[in-house]
N, C-alpha and C positions, 0 to 999 in steps of 0.2 A: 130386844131388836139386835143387839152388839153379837150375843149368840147367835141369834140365828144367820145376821149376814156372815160373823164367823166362818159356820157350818157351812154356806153357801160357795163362800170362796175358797174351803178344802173340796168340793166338788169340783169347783171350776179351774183349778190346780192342775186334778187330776185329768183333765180332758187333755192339756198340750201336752202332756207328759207320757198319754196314752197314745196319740197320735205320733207325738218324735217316737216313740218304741216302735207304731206301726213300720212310720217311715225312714228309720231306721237314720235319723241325722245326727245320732251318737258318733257318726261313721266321717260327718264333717269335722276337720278343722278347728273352726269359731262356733258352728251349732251345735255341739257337745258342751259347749260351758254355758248354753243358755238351757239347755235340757238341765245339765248339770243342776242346773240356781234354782232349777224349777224342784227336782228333790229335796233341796235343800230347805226351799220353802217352805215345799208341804210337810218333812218333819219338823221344821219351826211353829206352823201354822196351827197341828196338832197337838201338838205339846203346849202350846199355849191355850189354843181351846181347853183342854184340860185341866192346864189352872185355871184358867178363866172360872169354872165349873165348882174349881174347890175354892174358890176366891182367894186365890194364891196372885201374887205381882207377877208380871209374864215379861216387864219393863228390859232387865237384863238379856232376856233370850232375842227382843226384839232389836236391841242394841246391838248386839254380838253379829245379831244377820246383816244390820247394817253395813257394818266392817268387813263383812264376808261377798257382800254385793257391791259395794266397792272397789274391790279387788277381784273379781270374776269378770264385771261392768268393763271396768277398766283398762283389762287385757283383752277384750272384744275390741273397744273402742279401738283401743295402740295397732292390732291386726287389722283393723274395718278400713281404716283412712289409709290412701294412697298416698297424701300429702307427706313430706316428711317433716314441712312446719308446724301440721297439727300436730303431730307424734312426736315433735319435739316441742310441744305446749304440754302436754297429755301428762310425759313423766312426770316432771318437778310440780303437777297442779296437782298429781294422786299424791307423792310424797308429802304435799301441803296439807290434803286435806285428811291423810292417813295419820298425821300429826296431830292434827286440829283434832280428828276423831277419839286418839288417845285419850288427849290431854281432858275431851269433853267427858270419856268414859269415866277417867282414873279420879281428874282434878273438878271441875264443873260443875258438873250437873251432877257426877256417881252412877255407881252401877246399877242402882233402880231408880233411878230417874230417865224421864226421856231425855236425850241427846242432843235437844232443838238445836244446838249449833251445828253440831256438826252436819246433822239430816239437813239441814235450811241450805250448806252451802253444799251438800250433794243432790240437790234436787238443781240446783243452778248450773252444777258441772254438767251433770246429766240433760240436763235440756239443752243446753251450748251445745254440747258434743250432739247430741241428737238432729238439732240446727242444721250444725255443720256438713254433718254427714247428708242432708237430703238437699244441700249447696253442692255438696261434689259430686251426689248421684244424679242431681237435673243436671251440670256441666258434663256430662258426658255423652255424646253424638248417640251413641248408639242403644243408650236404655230409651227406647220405645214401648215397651209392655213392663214398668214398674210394679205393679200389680200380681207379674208370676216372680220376682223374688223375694225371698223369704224375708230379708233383711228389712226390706223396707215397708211390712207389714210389722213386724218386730220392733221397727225403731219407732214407728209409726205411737207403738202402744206405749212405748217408756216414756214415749213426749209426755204422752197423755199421762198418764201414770205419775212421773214426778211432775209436772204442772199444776197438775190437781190434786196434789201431797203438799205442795210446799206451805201454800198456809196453813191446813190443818197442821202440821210438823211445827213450825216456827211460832204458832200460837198456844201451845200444847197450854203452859205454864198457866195462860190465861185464861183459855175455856175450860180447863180444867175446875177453878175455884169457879167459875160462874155457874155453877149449877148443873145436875146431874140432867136435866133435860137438851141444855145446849150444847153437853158434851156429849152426849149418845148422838145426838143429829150432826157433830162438825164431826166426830170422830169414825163415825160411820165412811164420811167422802173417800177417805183413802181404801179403806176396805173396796169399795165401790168400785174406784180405779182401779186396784189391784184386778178385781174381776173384768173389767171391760181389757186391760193388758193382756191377761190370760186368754181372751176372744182372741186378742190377735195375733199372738204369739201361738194360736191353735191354727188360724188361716195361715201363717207364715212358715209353719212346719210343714201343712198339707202340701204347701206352694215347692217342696223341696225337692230336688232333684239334681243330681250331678251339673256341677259349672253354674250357680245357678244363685249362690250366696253373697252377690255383689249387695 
């Protein structure tokens, strides 16, 4: 089953990746680094599928994305907010958790282990920040048609996406030894989000058009 939804979400990858090329939102700004992640993914995703195959660890390459989506995530976010009290939360919370990430890589948990710390408190930044941002885009008179900007299709799906990540992530350790059955089914969920993000991150590139990235 882990293979096949695998399989499923290198397809569903390629869809918004194929669309930003249609629509050409390489050419934004802030949508070039969400196009950008989405590359990045799907040579992570594949390459993992592939050990997966040779029943090779995939653990470190999963890690490494983490700290790389992090870092792409995070400079969207600091450009997204108008506010400059967010964006002065935003720095010193990525230097925290850029730290915290290290330390879980190097000192913790290791490089083939999963990184439940550090992932647990970026699925929290990440849905704060995601919060946040659909507080500042309802306070504003004039977004009437939320719907045709891309952003908030986009942000729409990280909600989703780390919300419904963060237990399977912070419980790794434990469903892990509980048995091969309860970890193919809890370990499946993020796969799952990941593809439902990709839906909308595919509506949110369609939605793109000059001035239009709020």
């Amino acid at each position: 089953m882990m293979d096949y939804l695998a399989y499923i979400a290198i397809l569903f990858t390629l869809v918004p990746i194929i669309i930003g090329g249609y629509k050409k939102v390489y050419q934004d700004s802030l949508l070039r680094y969400i196009w950008l992640l989405l590359l990045i993914s799907l040579g992570i995703d594949y390459l993992t599928y592939l050990m997966r195959l040779n029943q090779q660890s995939t653990l470190l390459y999963i890690n490494i994305y983490g700290l790389l989506e992090l870092g792409i995530l995070s400079y969207v976010w600091y450009q997204l907010f108008h506010s400059s009290i967010i964006q002065k939360f935003i720095i010193p919370t990525v230097i925290g958790l850029s730290i915290i990430a290290c330390l879980d890589l190097f000192y913790w948990s290791g490089l083939n282990q999963m990184n439940v710390i550090s992932l647990g408190f970026n699925c929290v930044f990440m849905c704060l920040c995601a919060l946040l941002y659909f507080k500042e885009l309802l306070n504003k008179p004039e977004m009437t048609q939320l719907s045709s900007f891309p952003f908030f299709w986009i942000v729409a799906g990280l909600l989703f996406f780390f919300a419904g990540s963060f237990t399977p992530f912070i419980s790794w350790n434990f469903i892990h030894a509980s048995g091969q059955q309860i970890f193919l089914f809890v370990w499946s969920l993020p796969t799952i989000a990941k593809i439902i993000l990709h839906i909308f991150i595919s509506i949110g590139f369609w939605q793109y058009a000059p001035k239009s990235t709020l």
